[in-house]
C-alpha positions as CSV (number, residue, x, y, z in Angstrom):
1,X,-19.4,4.6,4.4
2,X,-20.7,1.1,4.0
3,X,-20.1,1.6,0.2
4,X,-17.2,3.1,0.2
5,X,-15.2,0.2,-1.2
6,X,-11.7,-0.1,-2.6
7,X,-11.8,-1.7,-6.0
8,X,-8.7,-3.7,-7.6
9,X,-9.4,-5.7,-10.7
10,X,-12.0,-7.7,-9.9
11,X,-11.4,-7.4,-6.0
12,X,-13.5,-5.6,-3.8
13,X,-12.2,-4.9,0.3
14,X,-14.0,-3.2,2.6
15,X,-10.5,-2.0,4.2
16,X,-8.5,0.4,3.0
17,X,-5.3,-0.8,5.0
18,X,-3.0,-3.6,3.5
19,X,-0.3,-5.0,5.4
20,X,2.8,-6.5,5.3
21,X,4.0,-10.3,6.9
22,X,8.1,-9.5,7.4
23,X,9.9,-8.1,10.2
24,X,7.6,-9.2,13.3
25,X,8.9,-10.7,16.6
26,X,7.4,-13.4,16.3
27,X,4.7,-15.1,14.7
28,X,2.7,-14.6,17.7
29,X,3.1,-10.7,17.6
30,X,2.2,-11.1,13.9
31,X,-1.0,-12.5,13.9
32,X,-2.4,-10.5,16.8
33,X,-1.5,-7.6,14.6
34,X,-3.2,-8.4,11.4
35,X,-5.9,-9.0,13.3
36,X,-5.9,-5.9,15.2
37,X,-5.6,-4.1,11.2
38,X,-8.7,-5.5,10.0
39,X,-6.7,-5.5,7.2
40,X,-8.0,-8.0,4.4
41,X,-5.0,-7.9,2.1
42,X,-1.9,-9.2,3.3
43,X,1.5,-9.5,1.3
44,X,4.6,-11.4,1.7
45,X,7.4,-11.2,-0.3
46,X,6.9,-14.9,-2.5
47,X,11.1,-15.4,-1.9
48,X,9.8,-15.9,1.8
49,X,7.9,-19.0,1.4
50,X,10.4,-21.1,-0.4
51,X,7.9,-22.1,-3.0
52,X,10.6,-24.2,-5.0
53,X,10.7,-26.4,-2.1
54,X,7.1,-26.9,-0.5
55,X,8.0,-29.6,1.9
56,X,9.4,-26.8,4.3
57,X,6.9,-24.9,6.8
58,X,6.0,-21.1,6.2
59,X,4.7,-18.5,7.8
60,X,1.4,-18.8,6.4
61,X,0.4,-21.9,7.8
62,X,-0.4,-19.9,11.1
63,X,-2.5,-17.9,10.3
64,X,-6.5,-18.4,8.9
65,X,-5.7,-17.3,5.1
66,X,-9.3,-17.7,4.4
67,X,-9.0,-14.5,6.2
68,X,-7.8,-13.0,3.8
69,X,-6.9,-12.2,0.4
70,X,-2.5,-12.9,-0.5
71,X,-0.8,-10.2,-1.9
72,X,2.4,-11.9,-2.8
73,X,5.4,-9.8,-4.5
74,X,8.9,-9.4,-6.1
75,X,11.2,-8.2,-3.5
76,X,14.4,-8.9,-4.3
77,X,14.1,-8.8,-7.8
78,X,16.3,-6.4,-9.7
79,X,15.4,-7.0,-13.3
80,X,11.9,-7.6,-15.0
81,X,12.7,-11.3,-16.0
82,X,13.4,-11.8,-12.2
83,X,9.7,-10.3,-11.2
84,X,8.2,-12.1,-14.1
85,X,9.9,-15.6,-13.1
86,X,8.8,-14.9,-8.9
87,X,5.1,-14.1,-10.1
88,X,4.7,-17.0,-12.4
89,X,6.1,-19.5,-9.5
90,X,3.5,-18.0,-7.1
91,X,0.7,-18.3,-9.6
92,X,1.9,-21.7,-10.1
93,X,1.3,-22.4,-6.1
94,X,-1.8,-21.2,-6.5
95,X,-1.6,-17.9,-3.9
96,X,-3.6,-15.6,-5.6
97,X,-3.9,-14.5,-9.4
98,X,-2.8,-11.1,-7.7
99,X,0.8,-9.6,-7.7
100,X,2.8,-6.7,-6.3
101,X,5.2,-6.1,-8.8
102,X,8.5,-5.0,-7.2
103,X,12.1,-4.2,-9.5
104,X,14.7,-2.7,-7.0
105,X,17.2,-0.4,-8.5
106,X,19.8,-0.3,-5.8
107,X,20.5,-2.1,-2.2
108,X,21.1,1.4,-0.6
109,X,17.7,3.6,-1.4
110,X,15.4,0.6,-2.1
111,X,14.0,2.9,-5.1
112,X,12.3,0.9,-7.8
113,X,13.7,0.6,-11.1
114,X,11.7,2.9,-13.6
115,X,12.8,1.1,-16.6
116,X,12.3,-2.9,-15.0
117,X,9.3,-2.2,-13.1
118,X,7.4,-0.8,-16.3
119,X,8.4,-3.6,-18.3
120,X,7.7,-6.3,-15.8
121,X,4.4,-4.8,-15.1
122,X,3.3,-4.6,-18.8
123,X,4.5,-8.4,-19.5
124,X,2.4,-9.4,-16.4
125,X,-0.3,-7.9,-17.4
126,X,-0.1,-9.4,-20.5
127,X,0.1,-12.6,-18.8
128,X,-3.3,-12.0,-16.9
129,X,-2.5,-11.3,-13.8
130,X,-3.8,-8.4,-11.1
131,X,-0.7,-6.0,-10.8
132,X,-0.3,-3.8,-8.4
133,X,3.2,-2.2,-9.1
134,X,5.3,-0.3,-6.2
135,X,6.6,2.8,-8.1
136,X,7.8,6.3,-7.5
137,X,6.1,8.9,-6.7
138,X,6.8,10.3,-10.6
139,X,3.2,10.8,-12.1
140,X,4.4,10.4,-15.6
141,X,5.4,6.9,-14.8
142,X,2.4,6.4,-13.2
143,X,0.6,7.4,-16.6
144,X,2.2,5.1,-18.6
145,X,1.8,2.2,-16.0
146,X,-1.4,3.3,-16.6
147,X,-1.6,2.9,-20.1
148,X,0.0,-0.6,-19.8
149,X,-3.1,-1.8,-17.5
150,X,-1.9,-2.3,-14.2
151,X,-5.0,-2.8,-11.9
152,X,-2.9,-0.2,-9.2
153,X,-0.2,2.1,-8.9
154,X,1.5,2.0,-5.3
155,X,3.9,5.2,-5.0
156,X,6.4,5.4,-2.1
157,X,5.7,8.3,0.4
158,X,9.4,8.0,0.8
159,X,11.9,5.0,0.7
160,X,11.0,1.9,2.4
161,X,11.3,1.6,6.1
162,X,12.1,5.3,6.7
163,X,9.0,6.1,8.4
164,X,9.8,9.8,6.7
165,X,6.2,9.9,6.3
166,X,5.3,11.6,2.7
167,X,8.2,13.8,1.5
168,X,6.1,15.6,-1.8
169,X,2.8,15.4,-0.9
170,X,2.7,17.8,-3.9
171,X,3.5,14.8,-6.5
172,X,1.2,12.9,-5.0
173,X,-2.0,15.0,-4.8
174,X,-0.9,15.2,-9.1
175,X,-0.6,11.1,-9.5
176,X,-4.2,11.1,-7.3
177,X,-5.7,13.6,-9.9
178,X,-4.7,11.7,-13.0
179,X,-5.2,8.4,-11.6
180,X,-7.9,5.9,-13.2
181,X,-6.8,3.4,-11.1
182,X,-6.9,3.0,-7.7
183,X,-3.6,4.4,-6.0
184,X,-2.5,3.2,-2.6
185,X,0.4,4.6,-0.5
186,X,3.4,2.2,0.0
187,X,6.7,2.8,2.1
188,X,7.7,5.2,4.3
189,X,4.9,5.4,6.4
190,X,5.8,5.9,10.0
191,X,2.6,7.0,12.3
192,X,-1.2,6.9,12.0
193,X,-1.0,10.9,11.5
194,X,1.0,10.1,7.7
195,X,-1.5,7.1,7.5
196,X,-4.3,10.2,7.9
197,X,-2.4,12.4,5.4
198,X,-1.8,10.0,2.6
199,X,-5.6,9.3,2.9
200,X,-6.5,12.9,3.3
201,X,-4.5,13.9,-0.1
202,X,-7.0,11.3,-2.0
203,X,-5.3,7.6,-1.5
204,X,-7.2,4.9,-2.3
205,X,-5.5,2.7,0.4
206,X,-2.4,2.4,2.4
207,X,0.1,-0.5,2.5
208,X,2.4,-0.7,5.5
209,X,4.9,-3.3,7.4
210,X,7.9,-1.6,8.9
211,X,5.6,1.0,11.3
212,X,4.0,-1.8,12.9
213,X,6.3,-4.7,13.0
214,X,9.2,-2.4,14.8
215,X,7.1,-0.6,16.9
216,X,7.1,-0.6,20.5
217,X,3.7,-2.6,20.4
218,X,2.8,-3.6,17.3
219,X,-1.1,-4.6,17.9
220,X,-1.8,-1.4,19.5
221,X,-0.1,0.4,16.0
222,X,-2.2,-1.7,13.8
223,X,-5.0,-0.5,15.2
224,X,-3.8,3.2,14.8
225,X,-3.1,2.8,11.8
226,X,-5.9,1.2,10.6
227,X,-8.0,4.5,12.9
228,X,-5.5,6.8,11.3
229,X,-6.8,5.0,7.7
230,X,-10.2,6.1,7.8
231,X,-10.1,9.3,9.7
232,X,-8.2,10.1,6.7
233,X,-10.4,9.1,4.4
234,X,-13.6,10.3,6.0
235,X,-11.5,13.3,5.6
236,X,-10.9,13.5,2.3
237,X,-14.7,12.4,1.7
238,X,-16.0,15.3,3.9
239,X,-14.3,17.7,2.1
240,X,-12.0,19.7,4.5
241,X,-12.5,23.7,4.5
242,X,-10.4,25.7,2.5
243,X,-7.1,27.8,4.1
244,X,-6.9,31.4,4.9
245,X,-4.6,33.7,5.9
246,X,-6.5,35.6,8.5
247,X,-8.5,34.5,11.2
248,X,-12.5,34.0,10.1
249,X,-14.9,34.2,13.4
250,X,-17.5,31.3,14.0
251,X,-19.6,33.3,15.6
252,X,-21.6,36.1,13.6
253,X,-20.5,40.0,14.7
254,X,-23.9,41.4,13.8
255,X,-25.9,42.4,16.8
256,X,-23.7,42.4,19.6
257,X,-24.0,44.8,22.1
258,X,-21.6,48.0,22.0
């Protein structure tokens, strides 16, 4: 297991668990939890940090960002030239040459935009920047990410904050197959067991915020999740056994007394 890395762009992590800054307590509570994830990436939505005015404090100074590596991203952007604008402003600040691309079709379901998200993604890569774009679960749009050279495609179990866990494993298990780029599940995560599952159905990673933040003890769910990571993916590495319909003993028949 020691080199059983997660590869992104030129970015190599050890952890297969990203997670998310928003929603915590208190800063406190936060820290203690991304420290209890082992995580090494951590994202923040850039809209957070009030870049256009640096004079005001942010969450980031607490915590050690040597640490770890930024993931910042679009939320709240609803068109490409809004993702595009938020990613060049964080470059600009000098966060990270990475970016979670994020184009929101609706306030309601929190699905991305198809359309916006592909052509954001494409112009960022074209840029030179590491995008890692939040999608659907739709393979064929993952494909033709793909083809436009995004360094990750991030499908949705199911819509942010749920914690509905994966609703079609079966579309996922298809992105996984075709996928030449690392894939890590993003929303809808709710326990370590749909941590395990993603994993188990061939993730690369998981990215998570709303199933620790709001739970009853956040550290203690980092830690499961990040527990729940790799069972999964020792898992997936094993190779489980395959399913039957009828019971199989364990213990050979052959020379028992009668």
């Amino acid at each position: 297991m020691k080199q059983d890395k997660l590869q992104i762009g030129v970015h190599t992590f050890h952890s297969r668990f990203l997670i998310g800054t928003g929603k915590f307590s208190d800063l406190d509570i936060q820290q203690q939890a991304l420290e209890a994830s082992r995580a090494e990436v951590i994202t923040f939505a850039v809209r957070r940090l009030n870049l256009e005015h640096p004079d005001e404090p942010n969450f980031l100074e607490r915590l050690d960002v040597k640490k770890y590596t930024l993931l910042p991203n679009t939320a709240g952007a609803v068109t490409a030239e809004e993702a595009i604008r938020i990613a060049r402003l964080a470059k600009a600040s000098g966060l990270c040459d990475m970016i979670k691309v994020e184009v929101i079709a609706d306030t309601k379901t929190l699905l991305p935009d198809p359309i916006e998200t592909l052509k954001a993604s494409a112009a960022l890569v074209e840029e030179g920047f590491t995008v890692l774009t939040y999608t659907s679960d739709d393979p064929i749009l993952a494909r033709r990410l793909q083809a436009e050279g995004v360094h990750a495609i991030m499908p949705g179990a199911s819509p942010i904050g749920t914690g509905l866990g994966i609703l079609n494993p079966y579309n996922i298990s298809l992105l996984v197959e075709e996928a030449t780029v690392p894939v890590i599940i993003d929303a809808g995560i709710g326990s370590p067991k749909d941590a395990a599952h993603a994993m188990e159905l061939g993730a690369d990673g998981v990215l998570l915020n709303t199933a620790v933040a709001l739970a009853k003890d956040p550290v203690m769910m980092a830690e499961a999740m990040k527990l729940g990571i790799e069972a999964g993916r020792l898992g997936y590495l094993a190779g489980r056994i395959g399913k039957k319909r009828f019971a199989s003993a364990s213990s050979p028949m052959e020379g028992m007394f009668t």
